[in-house]
Structure formats: structure tokens, C-alpha cells
N, C-alpha and C positions, 0 to 999 in steps of 0.2 A: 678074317670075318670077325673074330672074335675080339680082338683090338679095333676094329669099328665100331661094332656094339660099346665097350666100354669107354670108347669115346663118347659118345652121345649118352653118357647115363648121366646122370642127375650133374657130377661135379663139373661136365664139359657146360652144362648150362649155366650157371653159377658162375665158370667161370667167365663165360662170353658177357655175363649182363656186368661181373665186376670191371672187366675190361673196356664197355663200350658205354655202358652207361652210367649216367650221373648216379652216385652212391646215395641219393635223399632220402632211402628207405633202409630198412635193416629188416628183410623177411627171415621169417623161420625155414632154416634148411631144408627145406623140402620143392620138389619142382614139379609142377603139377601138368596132366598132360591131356584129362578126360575127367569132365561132370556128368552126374545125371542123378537129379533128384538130392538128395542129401547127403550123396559120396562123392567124392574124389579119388580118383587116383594117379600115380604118379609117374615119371617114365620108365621107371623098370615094373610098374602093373601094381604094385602095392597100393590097397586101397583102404581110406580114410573116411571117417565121421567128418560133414564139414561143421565145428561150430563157428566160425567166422561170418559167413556165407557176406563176402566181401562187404564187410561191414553194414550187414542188414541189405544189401541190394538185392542177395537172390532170396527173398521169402519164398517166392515159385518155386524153390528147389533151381540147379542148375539145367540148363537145356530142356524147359518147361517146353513137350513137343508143341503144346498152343501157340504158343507164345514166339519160339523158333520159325511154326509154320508161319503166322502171320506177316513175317521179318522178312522171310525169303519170299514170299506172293510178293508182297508191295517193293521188294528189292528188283523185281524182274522185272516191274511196271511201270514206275517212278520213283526214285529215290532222293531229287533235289531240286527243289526249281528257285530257290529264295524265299525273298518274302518280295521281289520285287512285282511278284504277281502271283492269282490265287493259285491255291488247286484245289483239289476235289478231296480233297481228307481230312485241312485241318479244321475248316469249320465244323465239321461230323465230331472230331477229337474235340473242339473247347463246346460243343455245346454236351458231350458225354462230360467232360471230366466235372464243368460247372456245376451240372444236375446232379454228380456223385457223390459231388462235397458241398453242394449248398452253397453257391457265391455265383455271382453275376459274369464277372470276367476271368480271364486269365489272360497271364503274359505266358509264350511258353519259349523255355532256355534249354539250356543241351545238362551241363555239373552242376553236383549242390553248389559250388563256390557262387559260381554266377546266378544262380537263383537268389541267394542272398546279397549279393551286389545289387542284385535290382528292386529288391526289397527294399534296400537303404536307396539308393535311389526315388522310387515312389514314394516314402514316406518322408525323406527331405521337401521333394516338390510338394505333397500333400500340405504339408507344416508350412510353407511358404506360401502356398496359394490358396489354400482354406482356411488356417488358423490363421494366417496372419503372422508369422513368425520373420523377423527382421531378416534382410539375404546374409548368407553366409553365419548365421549366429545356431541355425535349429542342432540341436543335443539330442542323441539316440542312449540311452541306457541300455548297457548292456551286461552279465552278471563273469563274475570272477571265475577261472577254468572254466571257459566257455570252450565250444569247439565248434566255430562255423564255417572253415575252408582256410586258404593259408595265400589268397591274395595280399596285396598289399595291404589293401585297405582294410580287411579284415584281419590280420596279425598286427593291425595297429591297437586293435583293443584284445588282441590275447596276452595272457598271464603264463603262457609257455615260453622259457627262455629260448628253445631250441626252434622253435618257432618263430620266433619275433627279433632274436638277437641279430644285431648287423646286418639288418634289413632298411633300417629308418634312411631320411627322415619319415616320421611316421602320419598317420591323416586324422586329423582333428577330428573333434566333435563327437566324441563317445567320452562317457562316464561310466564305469564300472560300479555294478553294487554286488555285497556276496548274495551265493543265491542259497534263496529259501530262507530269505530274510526278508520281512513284508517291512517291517520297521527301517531297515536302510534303505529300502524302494522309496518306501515315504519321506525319507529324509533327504533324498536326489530330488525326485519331486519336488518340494517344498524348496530347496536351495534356488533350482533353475525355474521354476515358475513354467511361463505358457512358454520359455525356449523351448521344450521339450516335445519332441516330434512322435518322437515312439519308442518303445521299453523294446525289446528284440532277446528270447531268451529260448534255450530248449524246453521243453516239456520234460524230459527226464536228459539227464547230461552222461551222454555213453563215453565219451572218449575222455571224458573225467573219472570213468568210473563205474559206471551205471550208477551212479547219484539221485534216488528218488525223493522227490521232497516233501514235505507233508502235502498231505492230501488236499489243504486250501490255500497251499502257495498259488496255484496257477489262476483256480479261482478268485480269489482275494486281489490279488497281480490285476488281472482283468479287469476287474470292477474300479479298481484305484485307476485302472488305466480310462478307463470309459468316466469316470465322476473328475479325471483333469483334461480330457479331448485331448488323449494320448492314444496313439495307433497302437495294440497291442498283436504283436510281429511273431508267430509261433514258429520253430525251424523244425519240422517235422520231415527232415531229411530222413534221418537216420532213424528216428522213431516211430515213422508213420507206417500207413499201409498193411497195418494191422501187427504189424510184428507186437504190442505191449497190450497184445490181449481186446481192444479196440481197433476198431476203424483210424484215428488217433491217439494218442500219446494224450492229449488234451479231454478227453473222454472220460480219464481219469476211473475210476474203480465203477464206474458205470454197469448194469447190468445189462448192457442192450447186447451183448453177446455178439458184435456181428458189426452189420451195417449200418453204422448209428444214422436216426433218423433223428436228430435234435434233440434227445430225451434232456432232461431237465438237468440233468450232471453235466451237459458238456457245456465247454467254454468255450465261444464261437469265434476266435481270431479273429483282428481286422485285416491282417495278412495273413495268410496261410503259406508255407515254403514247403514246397515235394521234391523232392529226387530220389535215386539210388532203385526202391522196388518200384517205381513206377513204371519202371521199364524191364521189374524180373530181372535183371541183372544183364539182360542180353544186349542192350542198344544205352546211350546216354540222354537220359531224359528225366529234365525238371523243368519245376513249373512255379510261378508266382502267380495265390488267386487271393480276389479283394472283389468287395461291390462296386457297381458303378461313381458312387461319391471318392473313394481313392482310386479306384483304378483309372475314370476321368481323367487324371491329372497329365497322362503320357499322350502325347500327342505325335502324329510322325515326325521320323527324323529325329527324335529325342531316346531311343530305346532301342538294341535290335539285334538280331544276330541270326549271321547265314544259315546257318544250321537249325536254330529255334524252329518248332513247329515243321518241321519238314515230313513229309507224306511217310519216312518208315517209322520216324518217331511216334505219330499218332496212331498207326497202326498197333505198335508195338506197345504202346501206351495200354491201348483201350482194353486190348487183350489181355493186357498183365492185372488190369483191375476188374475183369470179367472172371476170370481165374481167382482172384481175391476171394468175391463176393460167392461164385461158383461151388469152389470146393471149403468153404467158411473155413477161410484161415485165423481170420481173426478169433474165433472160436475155439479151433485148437490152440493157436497162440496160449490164448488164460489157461485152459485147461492140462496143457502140457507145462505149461509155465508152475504154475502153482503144483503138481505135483515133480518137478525137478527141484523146486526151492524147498518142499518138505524133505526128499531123499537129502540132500544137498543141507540142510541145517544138523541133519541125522550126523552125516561125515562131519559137520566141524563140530558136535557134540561130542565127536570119538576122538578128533587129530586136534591138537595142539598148532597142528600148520596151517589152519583154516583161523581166522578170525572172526569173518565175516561172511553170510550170505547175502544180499541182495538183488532186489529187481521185479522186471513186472511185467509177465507175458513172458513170451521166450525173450526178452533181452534180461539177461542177469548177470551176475560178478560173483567170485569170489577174492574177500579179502587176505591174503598171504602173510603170514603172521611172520612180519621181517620186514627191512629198513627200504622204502622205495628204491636207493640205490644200490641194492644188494641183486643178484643174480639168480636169485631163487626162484621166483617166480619162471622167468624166461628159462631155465632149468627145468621147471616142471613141466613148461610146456613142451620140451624137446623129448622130454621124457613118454606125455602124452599121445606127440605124432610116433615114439616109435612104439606106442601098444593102438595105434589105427585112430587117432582120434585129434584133429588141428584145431588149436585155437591159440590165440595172440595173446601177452601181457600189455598195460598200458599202464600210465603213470610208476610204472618201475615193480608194483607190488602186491598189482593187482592182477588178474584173468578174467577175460568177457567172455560169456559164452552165449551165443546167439546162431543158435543153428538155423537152416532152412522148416517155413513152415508148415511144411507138409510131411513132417516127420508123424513117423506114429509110435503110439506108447510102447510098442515092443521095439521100434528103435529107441528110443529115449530110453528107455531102462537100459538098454544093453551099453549106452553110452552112459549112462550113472553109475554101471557098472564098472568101466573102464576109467571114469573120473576115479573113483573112487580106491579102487586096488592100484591105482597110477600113485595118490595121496597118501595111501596109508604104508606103500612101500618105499617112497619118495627118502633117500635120504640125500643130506647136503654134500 
């Protein structure tokens, strides 16, 4: 019995997925076996702080019982019919999600990848059949360490070698500018003229970094976008859904605390891109919305997918932004947010191995005072799942931390606390 057990513990896992499956990831030694709410635990019962929460997907916390129940009702009653004919759910889902975020249409997709694909899509045809842009010439701007999926088409304008290397040939028609630079925006613009179909940028860039940009990059972006009939394309995959303290990432330091209702700070997309919390982490579901003048442009048989908009997706959909608006995550989001980055600037006042805090809402970083290909970081993190607490390095030198947001202040402190005593006993 006992040599059973010890089979099945964490390394028997680990080693079945090195053995069967494709090596594309590098996860932190841990194997996870049971969510609920903000913890994790693993398969020998050890249980974890999540801050990951699979890159901003479970803001609900994991196994949100709403969110769950709604999943298994509509699982029991219809789970797929196509799109070759109606059903009874998802028109209920696009006229909730349209009314949620203020835009006319939606297209709805399964991964952030393909929500972004079809973004670039609508906005080619748009620039071809509105603007008037020559076939095959329309230019999408896009900004340098971008992170929008790892399609083809989409590592053709990434700046990740690991990403992008010996993948090509790669797909034309993006132009790179660095971001948080309104001056090289305008200087793409002005090269490429009315080629230019749409600018396509994060609101804040997580997997660069948590990368905030000044405060009238996105603004400023916008209007440059809107004064050349430039489709301004927001990817609020990863950022949205209230996780940066807003309803949006685009919301920017807004004071509307919640469920922005168009207050004068926000900057209103011509494309909007959702996925990841839209669906609470439990089902795959994103979505592309525009008003009628771009989203017009798709006609059947030009756009589509079996899965998109399918009767549990919109279920699960609606629920997850009812639960949003519900238990005002977006509200604790800033709240817990801004007081994690005051504790959090405290500790790199003290440690020499902090350089840097940033970020906005519960999505923050800290900077790791060492060379992006040095080991430190990933180090600290191994160090931090084994005092109860996960979270991932990125770009080599950094740590994200983006817990579920339904955490409360006596979780978050007891979790500042374990950053912290993890940081200041950390040696190399």
C-alpha cells in the first residue's frame, strides 16, 4: 500500500507528463490536485496561496460554486449544437455581455489566441472595405514585448526569441513600435499613412512584466488612433474583468470603483479582446466586441468556430460576470492592490534583492535585483511554494503576482507575510 501511495505522489506525475507530453512549458515543481477560492492544494494535501491564478483566469477564485453550478445545469441540457443552428442561450449571452461593456456586437471564440486572431482579422476587412486601404497592403501596429498568444501569426510580431525562433516563414504586415512611446506611435503613423488599419496593444503588458505605462499612453494612443481612422484594438485578455482595480485595464486610474459606466477616464476601444476570467477559469471562453460599423464587416462563412458561443460557454460566461459585478471584485482588486504595493515597496526599502515594485490592482511584479538569465528569481519562487505560497517568474528576473480576487485583507497580509520572510531569508 505504501509503495502505491508513493507512487502517485507528486514525482510519479511529473514524471508521466515529462514522458508523454510535449516539453512547451517549464512549470514550478508542484502538482496540483484541488482549488477553492484562493488556495490550492497539492497531491500529498499541502496547501498553497494561489498567486498565479492561471494567469488572471480564475479572478472568481477557483471552483466559484456559481460559476461551477451554472457549468454542470447547462452541461446536463445542451452542451453543443454548432453554430450551424440557433439555440436558446447564446443570444441571451451577446445581448448580456454587449450591454456589460457597452458595444453593439460580439463575435464569440473559445482562447485569448483566437480572440486575437479575429481581431486582426475584423480589422484587416474593416481597413479594406471602410477605409479603403489597397488588398493585401493594410499595416497593424503593434508594440515591442507584446504578449498576445503564440499562434503563428501572432509570434510573427513577437520580440520573444523562444517564442518566435524557427517557427517562420513568418506573416506580414505588423510593424512594431516600443510601448509607451506616443512619439514612435506617431512616427509609424506618419511613415505608413491611411495603410494603417489598427494600432493592437495591451493596456498594461503582464507577461513583459507588469509593464504600466504612463497614465496617457493609452489615452493619447486612442485619440492618435481615432484623429488617423485607426481602429484602436485593446487585448484585455489578461487584464480585464476587473483584475487592475477596473472593470478594464483601459479605465486606467478611474475612480468609478467597480462597474465602469463610461466615466470620463475611460478609453473606449474600437475593438475590445476578453478571455481567461470571462469564464472564472472553469470553461474556455473569449470574445471579440466592436460596434456595428466594424463588426459589419464579417459576413457568414468568413469567421467561425464549433465551439464559439456554445450554450455552456454563455452560461458560464454570464455567471462569471455576475459574480464580478456581485461580489465587487473590481473594487477589492484597487483596494487590495494598492495596499500589497505599499507593504511590498516597504520590503524592497529593506532587501537589496528587490529592485523594483510595480503594478495596478491585483496584477503587480516585483523586480529581482539580478541579471534576467540568472536563476534567482525561479529560486525564489521554489522557495516560496515551499513556505505555502505559488507564483511564476517571467522574463528571467522578474515575479508576477496576481492572486484570485476574492482574496481578503487578512489573506493578503498573511501572504505579504510569507513574500516577505521568503525575501528577506532568501539566500543565493
Amino acid at each position: 500500500m505504501q509503495e502505491t501511495l508513493l507512487q502517485k505522489g507528486s514525482q510519479h506525475y511529473i514524471d508521466l507528463e515529462d514522458k508523454h507530453g510535449a516539453h512547451n512549458y517549464h512549470p514550478l515543481p508542484v502538482v496540483l490536485a484541488k482549488g477553492d477560492g484562493v488556495y490550492l492544494w497539492d497531491v500529498e494535501g499541502k496547501k498553497y496561496y494561489d498567486f498565479l491564478s492561471a494567469y488572471s483566469a480564475v479572478n472568481q477564485g477557483h471552483c466559484h460554486p456559481r460559476i461551477v453550478g451554472k457549468m454542470k445545469e447547462q452541461a446536463e441540457t445542451l452542451t453543443l449544437t454548432s453554430r450551424a443552428f440557433y439555440n436558446n442561450r447564446l443570444g441571451v449571452y451577446e445581448k448580456y455581455v454587449t450591454e456589460y461593456f457597452g458595444f453593439d456586437k460580439v463575435l464569440p471564440m473559445n482562447t485569448g489566441a483566437e480572440a486575437v486572431e479575429t481581431a486582426i482579422k475584423i480589422c484587416r476587412k474593416w481597413g479594406y472595405e471602410k477605409k479603403g486601404i489597397q488588398p493585401n497592403d493594410a499595416i497593424v501596429i503593434v508594440c515591442g514585448q507584446n504578449f498576445h498568444g503564440r499562434t503563428t501569426t501572432i509570434i510573427s510580431f513577437s520580440s520573444d526569441p523562444d517564442a518566435k525562433g524557427n517557427f517562420g516563414p513568418y506573416t506580414p504586415g505588423f510593424v512594431p513600435v516600443e510601448y509607451n512611446n506616443l512619439e514612435a506611435l506617431m512616427e509609424v503613423l506618419n511613415e505608413y499613412g491611411d495603410r494603417v488599419a489598427g494600432f493592437l496593444v495591451e493596456p498594461i503588458q503582464g507577461e513583459a512584466g507588469v509593464f504600466v505605462p504612463d497614465a496617457d499612453f493609452i489615452p493619447k494612443a486612442a485619440a492618435l488612433c481615432k484623429e488617423r481612422n485607426v481602429l484602436f484594438i485593446a487585448d484585455e485578455i489578461q487584464t480585464g474583468i476587473a483584475r487592475t482595480g477596473g472593470l478594464l485595464a483601459v479605465c486606467g486610474d478611474c475612480s468609478c470603483q467597480g462597474h465602469c459606466e463610461r466615466q470620463a477616464s475611460f478609453t473606449t476601444p474600437d475593438i475590445l479582446i476578453l478571455g481567461k476570467a470571462l469564464s472564472g477559469g472553469a470553461y474556455p471562453v473569449s470574445a471579440v466586441l466592436a460596434n456595428d460599423p466594424i463588426m459589419g464587416v464579417i459576413k457568414p462563412g468568413q469567421h467561425g468556430s464549433t465551439f464559439g458561443g456554445n450554450p455552456v460557454a454563455c452560461e458560464v460566461a454570464i455567471e462569471a460576470l455576475e459574480v464580478v459585478r456581485d461580489e465587487k471584485l473590481a473594487q477589492n482588486s484597487r483596494k487590495l492592490g494598492e495596499l500589497f504595493r505599499s507593504k511590498l515597496q516597504k520590503l524592497a526599502d529593506e532587501s537589496d534583492l528587490v529592485s523594483l515594485v510595480r503594478g495596478r490592482g491585483l496584477l503587480n511584479a516585483i523586480v529581482i535585483n539580478d541579471t534576467p538569465d540568472s536563476s534567482t528569481a525561479w529560486d525564489i519562487c521554489v522557495q516560496l511554494k515551499e513556505n505555502g505560497l505559488l507564483a511564476k517568474p517571467t522574463h528571467g528576473n522578474i515575479i508576477r503576482f496576481a492572486p484570485p480576487l476574492v482574496m481578503t485583507e487578512e489573506q493578503i497580509l498573511d501572504c505579504i507575510r510569507i513574500i516577505k520572510e521568503t525575501i528577506l531569508n532568501f539566500k543565493k
